[in-house]
ZAMARGU-4260 file (C-alpha; in steps of 0.2 Angstrom, whole numbers, plus 5000, padded with zeros to 4 digits):
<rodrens>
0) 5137/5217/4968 | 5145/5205/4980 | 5138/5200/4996 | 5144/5189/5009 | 5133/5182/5021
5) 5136/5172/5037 | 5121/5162/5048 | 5127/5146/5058 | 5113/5134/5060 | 5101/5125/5051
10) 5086/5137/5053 | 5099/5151/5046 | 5105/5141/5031 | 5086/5137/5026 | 5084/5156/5027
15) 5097/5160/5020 | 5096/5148/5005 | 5080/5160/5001 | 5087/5175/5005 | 5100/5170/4989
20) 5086/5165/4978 | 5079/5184/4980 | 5096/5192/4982 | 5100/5183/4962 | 5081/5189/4956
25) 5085/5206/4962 | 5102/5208/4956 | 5107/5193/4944 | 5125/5197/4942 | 5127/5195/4961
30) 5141/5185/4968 | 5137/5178/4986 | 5151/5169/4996 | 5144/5163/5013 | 5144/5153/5030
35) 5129/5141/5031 | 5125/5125/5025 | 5119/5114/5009 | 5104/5123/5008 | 5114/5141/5003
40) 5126/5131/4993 | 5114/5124/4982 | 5102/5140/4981 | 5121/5147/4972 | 5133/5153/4986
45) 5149/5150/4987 | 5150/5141/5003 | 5166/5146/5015 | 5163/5135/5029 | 5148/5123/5035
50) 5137/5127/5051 | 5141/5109/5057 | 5158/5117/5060 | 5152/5128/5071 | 5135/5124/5082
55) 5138/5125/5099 | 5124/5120/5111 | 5125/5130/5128 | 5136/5140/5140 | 5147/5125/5142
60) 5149/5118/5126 | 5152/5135/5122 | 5168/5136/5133 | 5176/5121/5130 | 5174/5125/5111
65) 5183/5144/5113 | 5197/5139/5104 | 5189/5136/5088 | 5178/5149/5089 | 5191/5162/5089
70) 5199/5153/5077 | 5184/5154/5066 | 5182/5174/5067 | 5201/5175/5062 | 5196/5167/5049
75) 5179/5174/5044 | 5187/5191/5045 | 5201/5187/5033 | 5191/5178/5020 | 5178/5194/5021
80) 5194/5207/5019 | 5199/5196/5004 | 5182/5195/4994 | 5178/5214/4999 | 5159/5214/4998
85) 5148/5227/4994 | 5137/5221/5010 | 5140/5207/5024 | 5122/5201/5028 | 5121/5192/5046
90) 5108/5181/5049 | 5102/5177/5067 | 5119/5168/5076 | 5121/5182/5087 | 5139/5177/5097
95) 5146/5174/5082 | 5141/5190/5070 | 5141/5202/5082 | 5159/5201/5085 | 5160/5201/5065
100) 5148/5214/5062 | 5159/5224/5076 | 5177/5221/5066 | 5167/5226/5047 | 5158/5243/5051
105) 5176/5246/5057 | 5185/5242/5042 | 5171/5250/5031 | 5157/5238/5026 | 5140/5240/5024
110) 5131/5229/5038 | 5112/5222/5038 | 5106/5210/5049 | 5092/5199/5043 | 5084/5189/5057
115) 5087/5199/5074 | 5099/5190/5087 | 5085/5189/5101 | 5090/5206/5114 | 5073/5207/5119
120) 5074/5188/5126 | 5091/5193/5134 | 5107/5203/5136 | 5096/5218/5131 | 5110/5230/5132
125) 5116/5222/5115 | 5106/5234/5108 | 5120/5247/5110 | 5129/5236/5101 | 5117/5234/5085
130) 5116/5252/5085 | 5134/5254/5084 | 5138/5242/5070 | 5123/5238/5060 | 5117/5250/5046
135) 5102/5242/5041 | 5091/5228/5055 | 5075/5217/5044 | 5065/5208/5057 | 5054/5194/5057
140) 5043/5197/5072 | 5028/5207/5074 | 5034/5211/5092 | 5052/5214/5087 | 5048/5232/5075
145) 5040/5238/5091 | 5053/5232/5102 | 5069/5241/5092 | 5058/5257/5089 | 5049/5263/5100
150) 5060/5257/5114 | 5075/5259/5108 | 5074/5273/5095 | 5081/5261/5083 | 5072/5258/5066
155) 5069/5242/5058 | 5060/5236/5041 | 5048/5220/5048 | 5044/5211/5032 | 5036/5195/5039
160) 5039/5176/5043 | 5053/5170/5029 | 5044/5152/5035 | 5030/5156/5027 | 5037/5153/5010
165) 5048/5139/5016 | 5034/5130/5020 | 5025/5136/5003 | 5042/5130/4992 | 5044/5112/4998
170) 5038/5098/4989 | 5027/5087/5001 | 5022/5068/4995 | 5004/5063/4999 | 5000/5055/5013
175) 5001/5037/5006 | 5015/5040/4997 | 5027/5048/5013 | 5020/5033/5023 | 5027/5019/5011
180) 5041/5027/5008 | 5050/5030/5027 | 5041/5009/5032 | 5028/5019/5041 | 5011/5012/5048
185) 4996/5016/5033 | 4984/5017/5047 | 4990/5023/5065 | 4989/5041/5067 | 5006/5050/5070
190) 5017/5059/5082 | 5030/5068/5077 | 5047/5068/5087 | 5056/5086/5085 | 5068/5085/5096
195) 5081/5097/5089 | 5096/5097/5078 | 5110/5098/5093 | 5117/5079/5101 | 5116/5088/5117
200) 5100/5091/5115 | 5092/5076/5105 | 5099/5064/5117 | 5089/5071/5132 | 5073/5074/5121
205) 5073/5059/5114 | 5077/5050/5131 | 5059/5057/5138 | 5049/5058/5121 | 5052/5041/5117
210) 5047/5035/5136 | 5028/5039/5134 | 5028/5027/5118 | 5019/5014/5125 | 5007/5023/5134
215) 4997/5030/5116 | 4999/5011/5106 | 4985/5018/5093 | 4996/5029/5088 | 5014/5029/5080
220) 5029/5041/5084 | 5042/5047/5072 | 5058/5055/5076 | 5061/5069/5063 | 5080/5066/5061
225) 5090/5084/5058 | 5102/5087/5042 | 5116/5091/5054 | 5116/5072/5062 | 5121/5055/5053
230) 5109/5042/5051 | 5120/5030/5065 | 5117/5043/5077 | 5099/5038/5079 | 5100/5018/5078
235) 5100/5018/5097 | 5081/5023/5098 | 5075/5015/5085 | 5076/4999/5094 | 5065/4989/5104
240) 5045/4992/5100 | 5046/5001/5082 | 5049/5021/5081 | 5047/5027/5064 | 5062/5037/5056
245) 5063/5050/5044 | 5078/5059/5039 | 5079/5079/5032 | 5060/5077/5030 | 5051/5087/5046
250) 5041/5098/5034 | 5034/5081/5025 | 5032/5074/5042 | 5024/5086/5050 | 5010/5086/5037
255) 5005/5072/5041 | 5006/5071/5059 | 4992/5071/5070 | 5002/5081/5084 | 5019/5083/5090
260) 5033/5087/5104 | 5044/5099/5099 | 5060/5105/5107 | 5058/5123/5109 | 5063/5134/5096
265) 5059/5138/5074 | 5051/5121/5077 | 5038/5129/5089 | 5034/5138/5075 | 5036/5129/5061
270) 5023/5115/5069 | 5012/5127/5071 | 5010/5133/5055 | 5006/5116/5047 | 4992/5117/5060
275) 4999/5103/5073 | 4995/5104/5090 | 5010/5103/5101 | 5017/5101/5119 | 5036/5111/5118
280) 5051/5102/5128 | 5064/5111/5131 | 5081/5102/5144 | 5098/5109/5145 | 5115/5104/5154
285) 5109/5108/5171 | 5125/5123/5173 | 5119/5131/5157 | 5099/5133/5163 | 5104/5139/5178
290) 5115/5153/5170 | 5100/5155/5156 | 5088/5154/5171 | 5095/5171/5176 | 5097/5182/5157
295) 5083/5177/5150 | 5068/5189/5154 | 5053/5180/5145 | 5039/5173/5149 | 5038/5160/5137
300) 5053/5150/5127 | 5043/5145/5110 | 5039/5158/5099 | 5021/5151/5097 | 5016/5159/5114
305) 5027/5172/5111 | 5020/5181/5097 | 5001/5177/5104 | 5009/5184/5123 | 4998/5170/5130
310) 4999/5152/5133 | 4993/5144/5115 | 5005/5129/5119 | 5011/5119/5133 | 5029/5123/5138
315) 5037/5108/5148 | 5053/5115/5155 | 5069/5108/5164 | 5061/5098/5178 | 5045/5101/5172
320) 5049/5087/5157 | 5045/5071/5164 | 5039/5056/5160 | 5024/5059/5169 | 5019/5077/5165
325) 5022/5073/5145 | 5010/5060/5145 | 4996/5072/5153 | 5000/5087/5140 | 5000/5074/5124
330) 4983/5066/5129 | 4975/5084/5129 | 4981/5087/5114 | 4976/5069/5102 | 4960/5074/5105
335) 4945/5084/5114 | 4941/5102/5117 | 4961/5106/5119 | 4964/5102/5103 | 4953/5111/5094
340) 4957/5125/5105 | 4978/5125/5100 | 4969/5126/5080 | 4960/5138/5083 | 4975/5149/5091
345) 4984/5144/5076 | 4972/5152/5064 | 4977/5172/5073 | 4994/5168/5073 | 4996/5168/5056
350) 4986/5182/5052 | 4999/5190/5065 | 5012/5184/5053 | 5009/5194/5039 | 5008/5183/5020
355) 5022/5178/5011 | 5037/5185/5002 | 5047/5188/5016 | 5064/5185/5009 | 5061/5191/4993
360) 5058/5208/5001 | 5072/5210/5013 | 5082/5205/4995 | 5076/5220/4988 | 5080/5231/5003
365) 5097/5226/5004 | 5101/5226/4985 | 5093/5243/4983 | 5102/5249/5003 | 5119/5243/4995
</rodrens>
């Protein structure tokens, strides 16, 4: 059969790129044709167009990029008529495939959306929408099955955390070996630096992650640097007292690490699951949070706390992320009764989870749903 399958940011082309590997075990004539990134190309799609090309950060960015945008989903739709797939999988990137999803149900193809667009953070009323235009919903949330059924009348298959085998399918050097590699300190402890995958964004995290550095000098921070950002990008921090580097290693970093301050989003989550305690940062452009501020209907923004429904980790937001205030929440968290606290937490969370195989079941409902 012949899927096409569109996700437009890093977290959805490492998701994807498995979703590929079971759609291939499940159906090995398949011919898949998507929009993602190197991941998905090298797990055997054909790839259309690279999520650099389309990863927009904020309301703002957003607007000045509307142009392109549209130009994209003229685009998207044409290659999509052209191929004619059995089924167009959408993965998370909500702006984007819900407009698509819209234009295929109304020209006849089979929709399924693997990784929920987050309506129960905000914009709830797209649900309506997801209704309308989506055959078939897999969710990777605990929360979310009871969210789309039993509020919404909608039903959804949950088949766990496709992080979870990610995790589980990289290679990770020893400790020794990772250190000596990246010029890396053989003693001091680390401290990983996650400050997103966005310029936007890295800037300002950066900016603040790196201003505590002096104040913890037993230990050694590393900035985990993101696959959609050259290696230049970074030189400007690396100045000055030493910052370790690591390019398109965070899984290998964060191994080792001895704790971590983590932009808010997958990275919340992935941290956790390597057992790191954490303080999350999160800072937008000051327009776009306030416009946020006003949609979004959470409690918390990292999906750690999200999926406990309490406080497991410290959330610094907007204002909250100062110089000050970081350095408080990172000495609780090296060491002491905080720490072992945040582990602890960590333990339940995974069981909430569920195990592994994650993709590979979504593969088999969609091949078998086709």
């Amino acid at each position: 059969m012949k899927y096409y399958i569109i996700a437009g940011e890093a977290s959805g082309d490492l998701h994807g790129s498995n979703l590929i590997k079971g759609l291939k075990k499940e159906d090995p004539s398949a011919e898949i044709r998507c929009w993602g990134g190197d991941l998905m190309q090298q797990a055997g799609g054909q790839l259309v167009k690279h999520y650099k090309d389309m990863a927009f950060m904020g309301f703002l960015e957003v607007l000045m990029n509307i142009p392109t945008i549209f130009k994209n989903i003229s685009f998207c739709k044409e290659d999509i008529k052209k191929f004619n797939p059995d089924v167009v999988i959408f993965i998370d990137f909500s702006g984007f495939n819900l407009r698509i999803a819209k234009w295929a149900k109304e020209n006849g193809f089979k929709t399924n959306y693997y990784i929920s667009p987050q309506i129960w953070a905000s914009r709830e009323g797209r649900i309506e929408k997801i209704k309308r235009d989506i055959d078939t919903m897999f969710v990777i949330l605990p929360f979310e099955k009871e969210f789309y059924e039993k509020k919404h009348g909608f039903p959804v298959h949950f088949v766990g955390h496709p992080l979870i085998d990610a995790i589980e399918n990289t290679p990770i050097v020893d400790d020794i070996t990772f250190r000596k590699e990246n010029n890396l300190d053989p003693e001091k402890p680390i401290i990983a630096l996650l400050p997103g995958s966005r310029r936007q964004e890295v800037q300002k995290m950066l900016d603040v992650m790196l201003s505590i550095k002096g104040d913890f000098p037993d230990y050694q921070f590393v900035i985990a640097g993101a696959p959609s950002l050259p290696d230049e990008f970074y030189t400007p921090f690396l100045k000055g007292d030493k910052v370790g580097y690591v390019s398109n290693k965070t899984y290998s970093l964060l191994k080792h690490s001895h704790a971590a301050l983590v932009t808010s989003g997958t990275a919340t989550l992935e941290t956790a699951l390597f057992e790191i305690p954490q303080v999350v940062c999160y800072k937008g452009n000051w327009i776009s949070y306030q416009i946020a501020k006003r949609i979004i209907t959470l409690d918390f923004i990292s999906l750690v706390n999200l999926i406990m429904k309490r406080e497991v980790v410290k959330e610094l937001i907007q204002n909250e992320l100062t110089s000050k205030n970081l350095k408080k929440e990172l000495s609780k968290i090296v060491s002491g009764a905080e720490r072992e606290r945040i582990l602890e937490d960590y333990k339940i969370l995974k069981e909430k989870l569920g195990g592994k195989g994650a993709s590979q079941l979504a593969a088999r409902l969609i091949v078998e749903n086709a």
